[in-house]
N, C-alpha and C positions, 0 to 999 in steps of 0.2 A: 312952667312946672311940668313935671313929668307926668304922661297920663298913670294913674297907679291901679294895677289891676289885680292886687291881693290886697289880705289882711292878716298879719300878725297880730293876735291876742294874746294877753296873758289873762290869767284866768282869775285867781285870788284876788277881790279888789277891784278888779274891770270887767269881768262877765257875772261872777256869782259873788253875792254877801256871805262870807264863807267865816267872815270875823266871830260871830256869836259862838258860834260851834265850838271855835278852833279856843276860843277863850277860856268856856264852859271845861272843855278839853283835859287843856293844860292845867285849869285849877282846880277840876277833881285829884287830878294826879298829884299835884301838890299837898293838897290838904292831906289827902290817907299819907303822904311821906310824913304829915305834922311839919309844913312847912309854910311856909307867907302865901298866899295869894293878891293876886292881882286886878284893878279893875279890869273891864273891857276894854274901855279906850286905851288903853297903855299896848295893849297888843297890836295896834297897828304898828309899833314901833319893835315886835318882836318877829313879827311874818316877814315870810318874802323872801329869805334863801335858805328854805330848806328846815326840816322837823329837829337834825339835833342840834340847826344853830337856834330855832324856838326855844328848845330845852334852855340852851343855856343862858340866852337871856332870860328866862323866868326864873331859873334858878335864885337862892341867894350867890353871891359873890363868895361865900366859904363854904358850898356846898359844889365846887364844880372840878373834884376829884374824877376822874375818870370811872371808877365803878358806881357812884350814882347820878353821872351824867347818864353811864348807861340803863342802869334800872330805872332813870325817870323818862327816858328815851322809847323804852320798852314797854312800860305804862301807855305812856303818851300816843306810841300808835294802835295799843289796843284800847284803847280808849277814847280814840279820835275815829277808827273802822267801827265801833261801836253807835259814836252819835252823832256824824257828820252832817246827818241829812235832815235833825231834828227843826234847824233855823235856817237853813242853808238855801238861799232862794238866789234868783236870775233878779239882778237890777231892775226895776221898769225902764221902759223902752228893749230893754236890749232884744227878746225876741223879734220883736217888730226891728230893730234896724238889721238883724241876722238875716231875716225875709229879705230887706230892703235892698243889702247888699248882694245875696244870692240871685235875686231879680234886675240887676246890674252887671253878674255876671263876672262879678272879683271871687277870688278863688281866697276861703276862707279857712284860716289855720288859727291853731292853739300851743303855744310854748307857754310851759309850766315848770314852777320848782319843784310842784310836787312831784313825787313820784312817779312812771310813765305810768302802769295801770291802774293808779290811782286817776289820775286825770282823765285817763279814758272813763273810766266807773262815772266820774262826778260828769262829763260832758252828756254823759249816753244816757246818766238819770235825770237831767237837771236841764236841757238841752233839744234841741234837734237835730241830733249827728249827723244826718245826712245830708246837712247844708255846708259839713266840714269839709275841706279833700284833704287833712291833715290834723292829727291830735299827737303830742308831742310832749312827754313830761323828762324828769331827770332820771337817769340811768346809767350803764355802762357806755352808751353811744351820745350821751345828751348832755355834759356838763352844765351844770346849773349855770345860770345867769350869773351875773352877767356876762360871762364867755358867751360869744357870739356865737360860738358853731352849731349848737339847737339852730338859733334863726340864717343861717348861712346854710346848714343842711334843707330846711325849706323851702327856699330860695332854690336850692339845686332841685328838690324834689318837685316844684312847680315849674321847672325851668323858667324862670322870673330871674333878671339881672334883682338884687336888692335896690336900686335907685325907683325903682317900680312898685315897691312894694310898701306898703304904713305898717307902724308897727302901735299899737295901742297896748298903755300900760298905766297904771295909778305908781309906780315908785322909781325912785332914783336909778335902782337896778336895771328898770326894762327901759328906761331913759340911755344909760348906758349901752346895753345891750343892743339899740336900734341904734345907737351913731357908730360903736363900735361895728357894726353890718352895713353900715354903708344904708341904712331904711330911713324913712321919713318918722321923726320919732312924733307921736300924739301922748300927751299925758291927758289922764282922764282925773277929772275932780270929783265924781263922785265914789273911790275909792278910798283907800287904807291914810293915804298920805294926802300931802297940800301942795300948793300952787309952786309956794319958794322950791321946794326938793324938787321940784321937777324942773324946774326954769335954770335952778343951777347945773342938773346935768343932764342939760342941754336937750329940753323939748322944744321943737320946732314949732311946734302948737296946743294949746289948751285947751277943753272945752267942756261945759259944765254936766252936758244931759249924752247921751248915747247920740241918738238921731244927729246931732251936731257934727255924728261924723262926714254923713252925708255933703256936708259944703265942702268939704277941702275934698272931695272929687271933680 
């Protein structure tokens, strides 16, 4: 095995419980539309590439005309800037393996779908940014996942070949994402998604609690 002396996070789902929030969110925004809501757990199945593909899947199916895709789009981020930080907490463990890994001396980074300074905001509240040498959200330079170039730009940016570097993520996407980059992909279970979505695209490793990441160095 190769020694691996980074780390790739994603952030929704693998670093912060971001689910309630995003939930809460979405179905304020729905309801004042006079529209269906949804439970929580069904939003695992809506996160993860990005805010107006959320819209859409919570949409109904015959509301997904382009002018109230985008007024529910428009809601949704003033209404998620609003109450993001109401439920929105760090996993257990994860601070402590953040330390653990900075004390090992892996150079630790963050690729997000969210938005770039939106993710910078949730690391730097939610976080200890100074354990990062990199925070990384979607943009004009960052295509969302699963396009590999966010974590290939990383990679360049730490001057780290990718065969060096894990990539840790709870969904199909960042499973994606790290074989596409040529990374060591880690699915993580205590996120959005389950074991099968990750096993099918193509995690090299699972594992239940943070600290676990610890053994596969």
């Amino acid at each position: 095995m190769p020694e691996y002396r980074a780390v790739i996070f994603d952030l929704d789902g693998t670093l912060l419980d971001t689910l309630a929030d995003i939930a809460d969110s979405m179905n304020n925004v729905l309801a004042a539309m006079g529209l269906p809501t949804h439970p929580r757990d069904e939003y695992r199945y809506f996160v993860g590439s990005g805010m107006e593909n959320l819209v859409r899947r919570a949409l109904p199916p015959q509301k997904l005309d382009e002018a109230t895709v985008s007024r529910a789009l428009t809601a949704m981020r003033r209404e998620y800037q609003n109450n993001w930080r109401r439920q929105t907490r760090p996993y257990d463990e994860i601070p402590e393996l953040l330390t653990a890994l900075a004390g090992r001396r892996l150079s630790l980074t963050v690729l997000s779908n969210k938005p770039d300074d939106f993710t910078k905001k949730c690391v730097h509240a939610l976080l200890d940014a100074s354990l990062f040498q990199a925070l990384r959200g979607a943009g004009p330079q960052t295509p969302r996942k699963p396009d590999p170039a966010g974590a290939l730009a990383l990679a360049d940016q730490l001057a780290l070949p990718p065969e060096h570097i894990l990539y840790a993520g709870d969904s199909g996407i960042d499973m994606q994402t790290a074989k596409s980059a040529g990374m060591f992909a880690v699915g993580v279970l205590w996120g959005f998604r389950f074991a099968d979505e990750l096993r099918e695209n193509g995690a090299d490793a699972l594992i239940s609690r943070p600290l676990e990441l610890l053994n596969l160095l």
